[in-house]
N, C-alpha and C positions, 0 to 999 in steps of 0.2 A: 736562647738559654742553653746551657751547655747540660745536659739529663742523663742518668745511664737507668736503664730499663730494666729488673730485675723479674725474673716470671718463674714462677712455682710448677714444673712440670708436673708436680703429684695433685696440683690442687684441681679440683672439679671437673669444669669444663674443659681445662687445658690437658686433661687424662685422655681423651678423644680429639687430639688438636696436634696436628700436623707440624709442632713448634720450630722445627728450623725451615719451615715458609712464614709461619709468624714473626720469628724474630726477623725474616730479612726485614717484610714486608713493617713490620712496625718502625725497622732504621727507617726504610723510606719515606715513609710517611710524615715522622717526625725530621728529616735533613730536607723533605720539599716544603713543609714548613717552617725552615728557616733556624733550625732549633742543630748545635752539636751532638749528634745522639748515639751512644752505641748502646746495644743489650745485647743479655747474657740470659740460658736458660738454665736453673742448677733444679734437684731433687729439694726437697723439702728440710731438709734438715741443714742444708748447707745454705740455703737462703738468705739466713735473719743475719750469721755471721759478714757472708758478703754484701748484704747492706750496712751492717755496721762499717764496714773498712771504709766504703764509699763515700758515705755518708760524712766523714772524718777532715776526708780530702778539701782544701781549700780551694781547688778550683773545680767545683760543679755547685751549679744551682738546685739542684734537684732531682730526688729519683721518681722512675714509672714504675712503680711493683703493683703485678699480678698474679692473683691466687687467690684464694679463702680469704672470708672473715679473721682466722685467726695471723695471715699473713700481715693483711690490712693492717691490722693491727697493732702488730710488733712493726711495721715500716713504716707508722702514724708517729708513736712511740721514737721512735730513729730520728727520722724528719723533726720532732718538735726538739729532742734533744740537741741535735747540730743544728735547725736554724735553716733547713730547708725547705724546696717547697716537694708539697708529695702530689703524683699523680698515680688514682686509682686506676685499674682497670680490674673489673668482677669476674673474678673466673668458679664462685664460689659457688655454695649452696643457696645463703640468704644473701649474702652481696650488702648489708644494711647498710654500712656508710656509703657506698658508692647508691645508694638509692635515698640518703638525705643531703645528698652532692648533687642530686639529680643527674648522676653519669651512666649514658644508656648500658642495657646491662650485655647486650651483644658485644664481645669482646672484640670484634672487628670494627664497629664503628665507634667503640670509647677511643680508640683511638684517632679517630681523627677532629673527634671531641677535644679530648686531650692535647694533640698537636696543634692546633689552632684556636689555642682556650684562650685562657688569662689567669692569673696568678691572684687569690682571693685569699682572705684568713678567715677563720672558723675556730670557735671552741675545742678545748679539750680537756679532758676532766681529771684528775688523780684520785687514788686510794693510797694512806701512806707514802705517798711518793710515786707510786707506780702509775704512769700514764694509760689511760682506756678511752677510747672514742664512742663505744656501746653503755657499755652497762656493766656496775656490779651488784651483784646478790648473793643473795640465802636464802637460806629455807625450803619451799617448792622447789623453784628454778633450779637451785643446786641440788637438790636429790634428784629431781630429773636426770638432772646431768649427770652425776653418778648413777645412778641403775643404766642410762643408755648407755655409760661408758665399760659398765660390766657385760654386753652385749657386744657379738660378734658380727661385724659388717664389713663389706668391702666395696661397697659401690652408695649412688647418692642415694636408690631407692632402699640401701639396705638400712641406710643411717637414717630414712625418713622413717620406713618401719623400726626401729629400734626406738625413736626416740617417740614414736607413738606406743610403745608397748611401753617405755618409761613414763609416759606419761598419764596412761592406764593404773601403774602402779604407785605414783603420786596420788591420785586421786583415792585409792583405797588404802591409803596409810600417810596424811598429811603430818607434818611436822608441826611443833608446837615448840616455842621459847619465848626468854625474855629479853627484851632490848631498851636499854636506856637510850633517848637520843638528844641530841640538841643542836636546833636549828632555827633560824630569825630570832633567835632571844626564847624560844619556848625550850622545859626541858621538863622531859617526860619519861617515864618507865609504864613499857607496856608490855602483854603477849601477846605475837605477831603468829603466823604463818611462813611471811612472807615479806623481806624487805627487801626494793629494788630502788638503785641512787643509779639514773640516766645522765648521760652527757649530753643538756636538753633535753626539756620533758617532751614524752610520745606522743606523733601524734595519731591521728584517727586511723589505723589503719591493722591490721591482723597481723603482721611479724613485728611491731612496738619499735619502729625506728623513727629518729626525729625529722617530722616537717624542715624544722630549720636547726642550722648548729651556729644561730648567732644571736642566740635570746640573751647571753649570758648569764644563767638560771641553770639549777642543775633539775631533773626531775626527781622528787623522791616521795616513793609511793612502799606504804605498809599496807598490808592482809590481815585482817584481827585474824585470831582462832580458828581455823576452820574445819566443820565436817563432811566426808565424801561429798555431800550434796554441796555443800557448800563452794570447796572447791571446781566440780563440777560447771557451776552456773558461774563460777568468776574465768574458767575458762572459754564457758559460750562467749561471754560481755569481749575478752580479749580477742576472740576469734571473729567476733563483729565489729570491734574498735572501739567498743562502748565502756571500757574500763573505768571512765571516769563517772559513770552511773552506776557503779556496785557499791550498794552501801556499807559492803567489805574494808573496803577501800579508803585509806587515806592518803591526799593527794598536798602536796607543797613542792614548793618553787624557792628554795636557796641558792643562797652560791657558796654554801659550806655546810657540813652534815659529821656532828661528831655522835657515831658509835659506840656504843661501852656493852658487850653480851658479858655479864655478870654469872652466869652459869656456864660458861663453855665446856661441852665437850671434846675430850683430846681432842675426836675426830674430824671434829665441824667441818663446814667446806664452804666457801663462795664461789662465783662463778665471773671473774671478769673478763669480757670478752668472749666468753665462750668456754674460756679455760677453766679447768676445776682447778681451785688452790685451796689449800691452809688459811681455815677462819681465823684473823687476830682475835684475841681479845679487845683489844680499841681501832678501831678503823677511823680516819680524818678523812673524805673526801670534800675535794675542793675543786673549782672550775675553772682554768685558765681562760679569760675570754680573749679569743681573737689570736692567738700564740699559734696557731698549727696552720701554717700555710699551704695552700691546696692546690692544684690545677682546677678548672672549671671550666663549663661553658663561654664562649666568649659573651660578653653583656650580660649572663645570668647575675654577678651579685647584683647588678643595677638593678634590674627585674625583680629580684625578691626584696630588695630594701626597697622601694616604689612599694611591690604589695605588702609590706610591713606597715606602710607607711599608711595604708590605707585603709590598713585590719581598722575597726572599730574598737577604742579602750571601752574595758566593762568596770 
């Protein structure tokens, strides 16, 4: 495969990363496995632009971008738009897609994961049009995200503390509104807390990333009303993995989710990907199944369809 490598020197790990012994060492890696490879280190901001250009070009198969979540993200995004295949490597904080890829999360041996993988398709979800591989939300999540983003950090421990001190201040001032939804044929008007539409629902585990990304199912889970306490113990249940035992909690499995916030706030905010945006008033999401082509383990998709295969239906 012909790949070019793109790596975020601002993002995480790669901030403490010797990158132009990375970059030789990742050509090599990937030209001894048999693959045309060149990469490129840029700053953070000039990133997303030069995977766009790449991405464009008709002869490459595929790009390697590493960095952050929110890198992943916009190069998931790129890749499903042009038709390529994407190979992760986690240089980030949570790392979540590259850990429902099952791609190890040492940066040094994803790639040679990566260089001797196989080329698999996976889910991707939209909001209005806009492609996301995590998650969109409101309510909680997004004011979190707002109060941690009004907080000063520069490192990972600083962003951990900050987004625990936002999350200190969720808990003592939860949001409350209204949300029309309609989804399997049901359509409903409720007050939430909390609404979150996964690409693929979560599975058991404390940072909410999906088991699999080939259910083709989207997850979408609402929060009634909640008070400090209440938010409090929905955040123990997620910090256990136990989400789907809050009777806070409603849980469904669509493959399309129409929004309608009939009160909006100028201000509102969602959060996809990570990113704080501008709440629409009507949000569409929708689950592309199988469209976002990945790098992966060699025989890993075999291995997970086998064990799909052999889940027990309820």
């Amino acid at each position: 495969m012909k790949l070019i490598g793109f790596f975020n020197r601002d993002g995480g790990t790669f901030r403490t990363t010797d990158m132009e012994a990375y970059e030789k060492h990742a050509e090599r890696v990937f030209r001894e496995a048999g693959h045309d490879f060149e990469a490129e280190v840029f700053p953070g901001k000039e990133i997303v632009p030069a995977m766009e250009r790449a991405a464009r070009r008709d002869d490459i198969d595929g790009i390697v971008a590493g960095g952050g979540d929110g890198t992943i993200s916009a190069a998931s995004s790129i890749a499903w738009k042009n038709g390529v295949a994407l190979g992760v490597i986690p240089a980030g904080t949570m790392n979540l897609f590259a850990r429902s890829l099952r791609v190890p999360l040492d940066i040094w041996e994803a790639l040679d994961v990566l260089a001797s993988g196989e080329v698999d398709h996976v889910d991707i979800a939209s909001a209005n049009d806009r492609p996301f591989i995590h998650q969109f939300s409101t309510g909680l999540h997004a004011r979190m995200v707002r109060y941690r983003n009004s907080y000063t950090y520069r490192s990972r421990i600083g962003k951990m503390r900050a987004s625990t001190r936002a999350a200190l201040g969720v808990v003592l001032n939860p949001p409350e509104f209204e949300v029309e939804f309609e989804a399997i044929g049901i359509k409903e008007r409720r007050k939430v807390s909390a609404v979150s539409v996964s690409n693929n629902p979560f599975g058991e585990n404390a940072l909410l990333y999906a088991d699999t990304l080939t259910s083709g199912e989207l997850g979408f889970y609402t929060a009634k009303p909640l008070k400090p306490w209440g938010v409090a113990r929905l955040a123990v249940d997620l910090l256990r993995g136990k989400v789907r035992e809050n009777a806070d909690v409603m849980i469904m499995h669509p493959a399309e989710v129409h929004l309608h916030f009939p009160k909006l706030h100028s201000k509102a905010n969602c959060v996809m990907d990570g990113e704080l945006l501008p709440l629409a008033r009507d949000v569409a999401l929708k689950l592309h199944p199988g469209e976002l082509k990945v790098l992966v383990r060699q025989g890993l998709a075999a291995q997970i369809d086998e064990a799909e295969r052999r889940e027990p239906t309820s």
